[in-house]
Kinemage of the C-alpha trace (Angstrom):
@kinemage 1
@onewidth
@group {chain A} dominant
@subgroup {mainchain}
@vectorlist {calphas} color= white
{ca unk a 1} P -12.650 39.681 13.356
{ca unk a 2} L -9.302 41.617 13.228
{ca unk a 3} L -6.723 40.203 15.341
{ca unk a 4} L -4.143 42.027 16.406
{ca unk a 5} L -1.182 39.520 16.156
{ca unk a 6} L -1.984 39.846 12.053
{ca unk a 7} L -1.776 43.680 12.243
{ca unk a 8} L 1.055 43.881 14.676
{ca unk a 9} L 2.891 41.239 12.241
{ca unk a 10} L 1.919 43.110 8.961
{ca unk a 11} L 2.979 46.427 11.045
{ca unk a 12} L 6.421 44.849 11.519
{ca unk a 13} L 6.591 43.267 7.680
{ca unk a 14} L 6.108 46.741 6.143
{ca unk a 15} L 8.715 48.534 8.174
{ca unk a 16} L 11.688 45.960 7.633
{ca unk a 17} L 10.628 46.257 3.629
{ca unk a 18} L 10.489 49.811 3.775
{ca unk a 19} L 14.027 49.473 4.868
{ca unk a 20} L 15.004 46.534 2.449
{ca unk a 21} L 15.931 44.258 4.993
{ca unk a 22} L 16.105 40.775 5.751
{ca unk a 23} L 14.167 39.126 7.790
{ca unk a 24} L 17.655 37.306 8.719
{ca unk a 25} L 19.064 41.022 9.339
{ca unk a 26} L 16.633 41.897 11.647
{ca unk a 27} L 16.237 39.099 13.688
{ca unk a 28} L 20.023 38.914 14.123
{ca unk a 29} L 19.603 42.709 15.220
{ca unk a 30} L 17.098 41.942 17.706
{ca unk a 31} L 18.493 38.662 18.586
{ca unk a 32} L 15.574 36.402 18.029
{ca unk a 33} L 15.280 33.193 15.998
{ca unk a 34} L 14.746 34.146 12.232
{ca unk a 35} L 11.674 31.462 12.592
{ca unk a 36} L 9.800 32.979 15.561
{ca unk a 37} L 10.102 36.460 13.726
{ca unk a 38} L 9.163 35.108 10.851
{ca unk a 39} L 5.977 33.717 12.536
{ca unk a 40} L 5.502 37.485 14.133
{ca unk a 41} L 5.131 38.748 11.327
{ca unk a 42} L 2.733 36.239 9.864
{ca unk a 43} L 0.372 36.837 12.687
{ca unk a 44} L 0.824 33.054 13.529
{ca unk a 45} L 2.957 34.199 17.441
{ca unk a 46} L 1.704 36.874 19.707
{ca unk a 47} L 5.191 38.683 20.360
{ca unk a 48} L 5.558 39.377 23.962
{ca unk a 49} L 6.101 43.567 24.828
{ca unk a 50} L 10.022 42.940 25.472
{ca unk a 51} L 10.745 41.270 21.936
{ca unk a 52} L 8.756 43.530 20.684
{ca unk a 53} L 10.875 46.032 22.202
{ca unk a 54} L 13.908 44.348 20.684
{ca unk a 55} L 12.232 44.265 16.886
{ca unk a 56} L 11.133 47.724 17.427
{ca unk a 57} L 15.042 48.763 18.582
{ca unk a 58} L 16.291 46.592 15.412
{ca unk a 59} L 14.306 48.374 12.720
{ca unk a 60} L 15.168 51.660 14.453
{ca unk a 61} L 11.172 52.402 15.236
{ca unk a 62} L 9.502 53.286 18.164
{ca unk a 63} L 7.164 50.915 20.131
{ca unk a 64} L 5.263 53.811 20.420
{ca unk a 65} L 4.989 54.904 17.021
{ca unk a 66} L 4.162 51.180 15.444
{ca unk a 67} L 1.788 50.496 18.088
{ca unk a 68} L 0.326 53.840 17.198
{ca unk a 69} L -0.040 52.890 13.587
{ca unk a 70} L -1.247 49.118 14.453
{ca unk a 71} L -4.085 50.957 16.281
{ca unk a 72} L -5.127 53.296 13.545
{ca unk a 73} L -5.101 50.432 11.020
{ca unk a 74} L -7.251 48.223 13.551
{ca unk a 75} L -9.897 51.082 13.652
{ca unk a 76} L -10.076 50.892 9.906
{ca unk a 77} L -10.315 47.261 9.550
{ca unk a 78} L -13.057 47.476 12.148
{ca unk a 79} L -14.698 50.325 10.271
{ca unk a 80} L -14.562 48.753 7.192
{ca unk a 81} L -15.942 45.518 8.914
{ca unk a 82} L -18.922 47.490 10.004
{ca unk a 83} L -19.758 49.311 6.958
{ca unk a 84} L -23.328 47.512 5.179
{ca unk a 85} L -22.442 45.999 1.895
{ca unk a 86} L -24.336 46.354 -1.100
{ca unk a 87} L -26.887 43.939 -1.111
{ca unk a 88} L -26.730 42.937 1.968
{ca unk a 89} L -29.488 42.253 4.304
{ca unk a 90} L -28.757 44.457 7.468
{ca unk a 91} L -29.265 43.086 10.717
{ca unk a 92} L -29.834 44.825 13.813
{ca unk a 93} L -30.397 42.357 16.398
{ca unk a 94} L -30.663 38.818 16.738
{ca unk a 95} L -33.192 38.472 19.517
{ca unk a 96} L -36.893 39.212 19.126
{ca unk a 97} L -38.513 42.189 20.121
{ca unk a 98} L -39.557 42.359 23.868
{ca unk a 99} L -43.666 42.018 24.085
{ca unk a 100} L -45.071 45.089 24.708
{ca unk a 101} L -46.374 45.885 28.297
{ca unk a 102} L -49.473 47.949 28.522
{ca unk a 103} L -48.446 49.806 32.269
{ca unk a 104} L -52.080 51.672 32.187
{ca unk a 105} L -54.277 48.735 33.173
């Protein structure tokens, strides 16, 4: 299951090292607690849309434009959750068959 607190965090990680910043740089920019961004970008807090906002504003990025790229990396996580591995049994559903009704009689 991909959860988007992970991707969202993992969105924010790569930008601020892109930029070679500290996490203590950004946080300062941003003005939130080194340890609750540091816990955003672990995926271990679900950052509310205003600090977003502020992160976003501190690394210079869009909310737009991450949230854009957090949504294109969901789809391929999800993708590449749904792709059949080799080997593996497929399943394609877990109940049983409905009887069959004969509607002629």
């Amino acid at each position: 299951m991909v959860l988007l607190r992970r991707m969202i965090g993992e969105a924010l990680r790569r930008r601020r090292q892109d930029q070679h910043r500290t996490l203590r740089e950004v946080s300062s920019a941003a003005r939130v607690s080194l340890g609750y961004l540091s816990e955003v970008e672990r995926g271990q807090k679900e950052a509310s849309s205003e600090l977003l906002a502020s992160i976003c504003d501190a690394l210079g990025v869009r909310l737009a434009d991450l949230l854009r790229e957090v949504s294109d990396d969901v789809e391929l996580a999800e993708l590449a959750a749904d792709t059949p591995r080799v080997g593996a049994p497929m399943v394609v559903s877990a109940r049983p068959p409905a009887p069959m009704v004969d509607r002629a009689a």
